[in-house]
C-alpha positions in Angstrom: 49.1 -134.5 17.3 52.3 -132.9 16.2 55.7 -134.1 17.9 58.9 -131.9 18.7 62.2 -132.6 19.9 63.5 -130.3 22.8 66.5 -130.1 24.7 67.0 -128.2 27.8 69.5 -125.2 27.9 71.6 -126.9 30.8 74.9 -125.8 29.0 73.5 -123.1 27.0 75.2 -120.0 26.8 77.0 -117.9 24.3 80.9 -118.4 24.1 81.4 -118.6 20.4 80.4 -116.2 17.1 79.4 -118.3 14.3 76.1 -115.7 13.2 75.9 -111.6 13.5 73.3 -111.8 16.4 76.1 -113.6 18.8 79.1 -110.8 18.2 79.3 -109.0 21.4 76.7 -111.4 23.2 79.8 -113.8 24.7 79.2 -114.1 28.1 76.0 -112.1 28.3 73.5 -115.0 28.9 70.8 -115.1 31.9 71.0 -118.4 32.3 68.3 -118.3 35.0 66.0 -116.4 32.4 66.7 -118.9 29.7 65.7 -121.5 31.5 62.6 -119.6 32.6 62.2 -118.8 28.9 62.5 -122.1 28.0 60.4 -123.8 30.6 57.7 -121.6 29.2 57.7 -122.3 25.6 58.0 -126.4 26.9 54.9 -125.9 28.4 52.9 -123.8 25.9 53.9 -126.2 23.3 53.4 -129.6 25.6 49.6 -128.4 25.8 49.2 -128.6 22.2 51.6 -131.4 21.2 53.9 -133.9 22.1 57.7 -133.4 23.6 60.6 -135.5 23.4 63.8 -134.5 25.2 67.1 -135.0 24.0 69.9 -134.9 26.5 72.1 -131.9 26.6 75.6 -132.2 26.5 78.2 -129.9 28.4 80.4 -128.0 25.5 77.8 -128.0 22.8 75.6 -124.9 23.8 73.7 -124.7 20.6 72.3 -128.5 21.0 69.5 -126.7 22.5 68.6 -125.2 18.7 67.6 -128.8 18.1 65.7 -127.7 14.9 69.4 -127.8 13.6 69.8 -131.1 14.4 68.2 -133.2 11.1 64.9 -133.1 8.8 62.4 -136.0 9.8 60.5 -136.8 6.5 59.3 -139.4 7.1 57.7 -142.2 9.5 60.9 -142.9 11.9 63.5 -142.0 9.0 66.0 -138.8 9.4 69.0 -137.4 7.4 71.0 -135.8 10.3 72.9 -132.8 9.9 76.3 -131.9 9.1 77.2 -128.6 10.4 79.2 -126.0 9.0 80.9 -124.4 12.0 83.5 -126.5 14.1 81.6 -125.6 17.3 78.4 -127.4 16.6 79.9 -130.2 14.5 80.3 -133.0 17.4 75.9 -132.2 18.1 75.7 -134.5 14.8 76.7 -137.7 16.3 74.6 -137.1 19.7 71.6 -136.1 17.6 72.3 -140.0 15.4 72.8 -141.5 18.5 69.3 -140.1 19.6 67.7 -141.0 16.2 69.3 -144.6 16.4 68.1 -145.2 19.7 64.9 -144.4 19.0 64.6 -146.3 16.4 64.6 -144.1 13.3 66.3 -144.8 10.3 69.8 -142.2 9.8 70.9 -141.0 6.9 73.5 -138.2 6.0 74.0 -136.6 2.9 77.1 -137.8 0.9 80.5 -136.6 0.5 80.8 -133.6 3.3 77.9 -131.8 2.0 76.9 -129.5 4.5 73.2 -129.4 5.5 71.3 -127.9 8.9 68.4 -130.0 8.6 65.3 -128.5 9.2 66.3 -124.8 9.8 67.1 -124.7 6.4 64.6 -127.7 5.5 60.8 -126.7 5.8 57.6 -128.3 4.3 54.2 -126.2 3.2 50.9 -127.2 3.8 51.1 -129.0 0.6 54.1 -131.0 1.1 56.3 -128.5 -0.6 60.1 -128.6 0.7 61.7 -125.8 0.8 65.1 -125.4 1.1 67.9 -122.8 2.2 71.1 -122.6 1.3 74.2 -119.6 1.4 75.3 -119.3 5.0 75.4 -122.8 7.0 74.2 -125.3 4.4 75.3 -126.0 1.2 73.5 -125.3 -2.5 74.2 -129.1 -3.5 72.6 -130.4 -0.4 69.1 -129.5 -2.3 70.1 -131.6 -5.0 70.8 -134.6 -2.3 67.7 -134.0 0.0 65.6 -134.1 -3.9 67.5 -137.5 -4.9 66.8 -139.1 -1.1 63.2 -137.6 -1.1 62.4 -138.3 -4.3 61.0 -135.4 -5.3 61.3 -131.9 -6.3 62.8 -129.3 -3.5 62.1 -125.6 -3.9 65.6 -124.0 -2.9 66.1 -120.7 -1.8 69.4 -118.3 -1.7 69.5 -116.8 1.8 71.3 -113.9 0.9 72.3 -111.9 3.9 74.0 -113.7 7.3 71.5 -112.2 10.0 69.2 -114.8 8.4 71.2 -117.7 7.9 69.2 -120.6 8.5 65.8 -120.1 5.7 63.6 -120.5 9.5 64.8 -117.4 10.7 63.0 -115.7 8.0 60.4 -118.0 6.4 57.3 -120.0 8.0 55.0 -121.9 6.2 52.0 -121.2 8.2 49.1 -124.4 8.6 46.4 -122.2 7.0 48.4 -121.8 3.8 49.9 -118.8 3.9 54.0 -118.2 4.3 55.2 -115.7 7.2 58.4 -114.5 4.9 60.9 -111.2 5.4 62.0 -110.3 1.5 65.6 -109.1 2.4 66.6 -111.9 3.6 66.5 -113.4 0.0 68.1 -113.2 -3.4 65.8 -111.5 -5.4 65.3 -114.5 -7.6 64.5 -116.8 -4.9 61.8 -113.5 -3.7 60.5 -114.2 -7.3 60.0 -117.9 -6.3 58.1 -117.1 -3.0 55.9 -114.7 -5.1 55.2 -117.4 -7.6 54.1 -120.0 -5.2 52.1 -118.4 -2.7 50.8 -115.2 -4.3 48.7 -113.3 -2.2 49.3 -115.7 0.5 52.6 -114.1 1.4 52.6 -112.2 4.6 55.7 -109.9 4.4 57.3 -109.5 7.6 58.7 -105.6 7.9 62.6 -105.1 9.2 61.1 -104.5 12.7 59.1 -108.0 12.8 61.8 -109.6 11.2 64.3 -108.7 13.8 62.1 -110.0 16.7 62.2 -112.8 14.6 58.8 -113.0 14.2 59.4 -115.8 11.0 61.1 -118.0 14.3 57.8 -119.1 15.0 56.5 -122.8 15.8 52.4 -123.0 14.1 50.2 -125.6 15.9 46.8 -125.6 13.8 45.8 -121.9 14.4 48.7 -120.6 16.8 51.6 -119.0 15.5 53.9 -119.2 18.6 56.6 -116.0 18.5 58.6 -113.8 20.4 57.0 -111.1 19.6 55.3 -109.1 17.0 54.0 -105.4 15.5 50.3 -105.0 16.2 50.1 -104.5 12.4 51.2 -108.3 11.7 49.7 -109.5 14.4 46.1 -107.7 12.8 47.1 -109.4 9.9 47.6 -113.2 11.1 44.1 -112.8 13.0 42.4 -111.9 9.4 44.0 -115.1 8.2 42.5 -116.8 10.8 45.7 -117.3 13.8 46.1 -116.5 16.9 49.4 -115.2 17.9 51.1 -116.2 21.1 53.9 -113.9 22.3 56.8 -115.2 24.4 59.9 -113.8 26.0 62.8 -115.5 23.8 65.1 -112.3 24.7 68.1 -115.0 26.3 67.9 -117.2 23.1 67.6 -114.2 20.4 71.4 -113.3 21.8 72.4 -116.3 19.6 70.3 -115.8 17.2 67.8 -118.0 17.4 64.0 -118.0 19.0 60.6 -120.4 18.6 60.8 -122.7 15.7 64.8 -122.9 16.8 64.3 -124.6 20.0 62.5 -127.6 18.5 62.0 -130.1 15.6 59.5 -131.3 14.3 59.4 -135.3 14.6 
């Protein structure tokens, strides 16, 4: 049974611009709604895996993105992240604390490397990282996370900032297949996607891609999403998953949507 980390939007709102998606959004949160919102996606994933909580802490409104927060690979060992922006710098020592406590081992990536742990860190269905780097973390941390790992990492140049963590527009999907939206990339790293998937790629169009349909937390066969175009959603039920839509509108004004709001443990 998969495990997430959550963290409830008790502070969230958005105050600060560090991504496109947040410029003009200051200020504009339903914080009512979000919780709603939030609430809901707890308890469609809590029926299909297990939650832990991390406590929220007042002036860090992004600590609810906890995917942000560090790469778990493997048993009880984490590197934790080491944000970019000032604003979501201090998460990094409440999300150690949290690993620490709980008895994982911490690492961090040397010399002031930054790195966004797992919304720039994914693994396939066949163990594959892959990693994204341009906007929030940094090309060499690829070349850290292969020398920790011990193993090769498939990197990635994100190469516009609306998609600037590699989750907001690629999802390796349980069944094999890689939920992906081409723009997002260098066309060399689009040539690498090709390459390793092949006809497995389901290419999300602009309109997917902007309800952030790649955002998406897969439990065996559901692919949990805002929402999505009848067309993909056709196209997921061919491959064998059933989509689950929910209302991420609140969370979307910072850029951010499913797969955001956890971590995979």
């Amino acid at each position: 049974m998969q495990t997430f980390l959550m963290c409830e939007p008790r502070h969230y709102e958005v105050n600060y611009v560090i991504n496109p998606w947040m410029a003009g959004n200051e200020g504009c949160v339903d914080k009512v709604l979000a919780a709603r919102q939030w609430q809901t996606l707890y308890d469609v994933l809590a029926a299909r895996a297990t939650i832990r909580l991390i406590e929220p802490v007042a002036g860090l409104p992004d600590m609810v993105f906890t995917a942000n927060g560090g790469l778990v690979y493997r048993d009880r060992e984490v590197i934790v992240s080491s944000f970019r922006h000032t604003e979501r710098q201090p998460e990094s020592q409440h999300f150690g604390k949290y690993f620490t406590d709980n008895g994982y081992r911490v690492r961090r990536l040397d010399g002031g490397v930054r790195f966004e742990g797992a919304g720039d860190a994914l693994y396939d269905v066949q163990g594959r990282l892959w990693f994204g780097y341009g906007h929030r973390s940094d090309a060499k941390a690829g070349v850290e996370l292969a020398r920790i790992l011990g193993g090769s990492v498939i990197a990635l140049e994100l190469a516009d900032p609306r998609w600037y963590h590699l989750d907001t527009a690629f999802c390796p999907l349980a069944n094999g297949h890689v939920l992906a939206y081409a723009p997002a990339f260098s066309r060399d790293s689009v040539g690498q996607i090709r390459a390793a998937f092949g006809e497995r790629v389901i290419w999300a169009t602009d309109a997917d891609a902007h309800n952030f349909v790649c955002n998406a937390v897969n439990i065996g066969a559901d692919v949990i999403l805002h929402r999505a175009s009848d067309a993909l959603k056709a196209a997921l039920y061919r491959h064998g998953c059933n989509v689950i839509e929910l209302d991420m509108s609140e969370f979307m004004k910072a850029g951010g949507s499913c797969k955001c709001l956890t971590l995979a443990l």
